[in-house]
N, C-alpha and C positions, 0 to 999 in steps of 0.2 A: 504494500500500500504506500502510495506519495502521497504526503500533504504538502498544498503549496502554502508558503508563506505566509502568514494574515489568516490561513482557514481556521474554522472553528472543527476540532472531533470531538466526540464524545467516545470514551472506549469505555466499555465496563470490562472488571477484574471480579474475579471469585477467590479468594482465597481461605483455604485448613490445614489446619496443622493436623500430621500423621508423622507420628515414629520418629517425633525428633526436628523433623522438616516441615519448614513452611513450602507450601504448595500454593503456585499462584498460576492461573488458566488468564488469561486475557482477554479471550471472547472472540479470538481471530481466531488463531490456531498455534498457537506457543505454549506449550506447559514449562513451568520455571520451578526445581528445586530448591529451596537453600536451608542449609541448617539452621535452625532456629537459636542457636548459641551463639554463632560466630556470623552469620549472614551469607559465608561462604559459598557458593554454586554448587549444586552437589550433582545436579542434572539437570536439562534442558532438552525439550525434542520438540520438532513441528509437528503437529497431529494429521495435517494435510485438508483438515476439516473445520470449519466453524466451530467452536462452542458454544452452547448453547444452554447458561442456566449454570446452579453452580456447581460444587465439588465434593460429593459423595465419600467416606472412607467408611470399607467393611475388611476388618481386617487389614489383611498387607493389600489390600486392592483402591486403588482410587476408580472411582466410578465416574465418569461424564457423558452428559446429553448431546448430542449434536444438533445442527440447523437439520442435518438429510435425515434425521429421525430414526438416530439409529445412539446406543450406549457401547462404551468403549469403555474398558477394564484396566487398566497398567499397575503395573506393580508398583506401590511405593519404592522400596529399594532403589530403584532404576530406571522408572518410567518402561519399560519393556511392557507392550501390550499384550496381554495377556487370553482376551476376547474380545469380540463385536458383536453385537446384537440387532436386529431389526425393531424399531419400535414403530407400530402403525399408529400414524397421526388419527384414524379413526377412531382406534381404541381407546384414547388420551381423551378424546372428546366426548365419548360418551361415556367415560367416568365420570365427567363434569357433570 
């Protein structure tokens, strides 16, 4: 993404703490580790997908929504993806 000079963005950020680490999703598609002690980077990956909503932890697993309506799993530890899941936008909507 470019902004040009003078523009206005808005970015929303999720962030939870798991195992030590702060976990921060930005809403484009960047997941950010850092230790919670020291601020240090502990991991970083692009998810290649929008995020969508915030940041789930079960266990060693970080859980996140995406815009294509689908959850994605990664491992605390390392951000290594762990699973994907289809979520049907119909389903969602008619729990409402």
């Amino acid at each position: 993404m470019q902004i040009s000079p003078g523009s206005r963005v808005t970015l929303h950020f999720s962030l939870r703490l798991a195992d030590g680490m702060l976990v921060v999703a930005d809403g484009l598609d960047w997941l950010h580790a850092f230790d919670a002690s020291s601020g240090k980077l502990r991991w970083e990956l692009r998810s290649g997908v929008a995020i969508d909503g915030g940041i789930a932890v079960a266990g060693n697993k970080l859980l996140l929504g995406t815009r294509r309506g689908e959850v994605i799993a990664y491992a605390v530890k390392d951000g290594a993806v762990l699973w994907r899941a289809p979520v049907s936008r119909e389903h969602i909507l008619k729990e409402w």
